[in-house]
C-alpha positions as CSV (number, residue, x, y, z in Angstrom):
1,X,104.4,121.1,75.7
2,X,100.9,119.6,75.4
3,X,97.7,121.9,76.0
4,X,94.6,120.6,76.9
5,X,91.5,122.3,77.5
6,X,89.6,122.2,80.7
7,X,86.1,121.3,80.5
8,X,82.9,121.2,83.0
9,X,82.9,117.2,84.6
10,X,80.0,116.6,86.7
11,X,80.3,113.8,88.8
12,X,83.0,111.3,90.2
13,X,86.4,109.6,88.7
14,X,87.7,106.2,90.4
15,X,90.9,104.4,89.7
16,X,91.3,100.8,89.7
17,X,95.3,99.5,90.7
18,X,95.8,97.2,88.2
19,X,96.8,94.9,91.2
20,X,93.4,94.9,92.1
21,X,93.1,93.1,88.9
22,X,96.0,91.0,88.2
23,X,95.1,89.2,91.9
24,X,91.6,88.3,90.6
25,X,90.5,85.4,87.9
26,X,88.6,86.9,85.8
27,X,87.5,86.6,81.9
28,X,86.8,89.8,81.5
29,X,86.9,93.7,82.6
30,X,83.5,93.6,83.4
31,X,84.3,90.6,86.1
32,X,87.3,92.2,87.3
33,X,85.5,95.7,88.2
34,X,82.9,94.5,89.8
35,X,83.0,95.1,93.7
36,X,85.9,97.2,93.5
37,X,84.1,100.5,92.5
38,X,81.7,102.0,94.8
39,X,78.6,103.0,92.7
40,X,79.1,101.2,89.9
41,X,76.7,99.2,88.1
42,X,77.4,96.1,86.1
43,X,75.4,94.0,84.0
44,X,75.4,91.2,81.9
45,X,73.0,90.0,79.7
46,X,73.3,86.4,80.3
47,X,76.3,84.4,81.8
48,X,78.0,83.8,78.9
49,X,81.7,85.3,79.1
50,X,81.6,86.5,75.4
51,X,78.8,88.9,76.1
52,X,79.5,92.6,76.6
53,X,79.2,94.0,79.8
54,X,77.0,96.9,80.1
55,X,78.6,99.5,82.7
């Protein structure tokens, strides 16, 4: 048996369905979140696809 420790979390946790994803063309996981998270902010420095998303 596995104990874990309880800790304070302030704010919210969101799950994507990997559906979600799998049905959309995307490049990367930055692409594929967008507009499927309420709240959540994506950027991206410039378009290129190798770029890291800032989330």
């Amino acid at each position: 048996m596995e104990l874990r420790k309880k800790i304070n979390f302030t704010g919210t946790v969101s799950t994507v369905d990997l559906k979600v994803l799998d049905s959309r063309p995307i490049a990367n996981i930055g692409q594929g979140l967008q507009c499927t998270i309420s709240n959540l902010n994506i950027s991206q420095s410039d378009g290129s696809i190798e770029k890291r998303c800032i989330i």
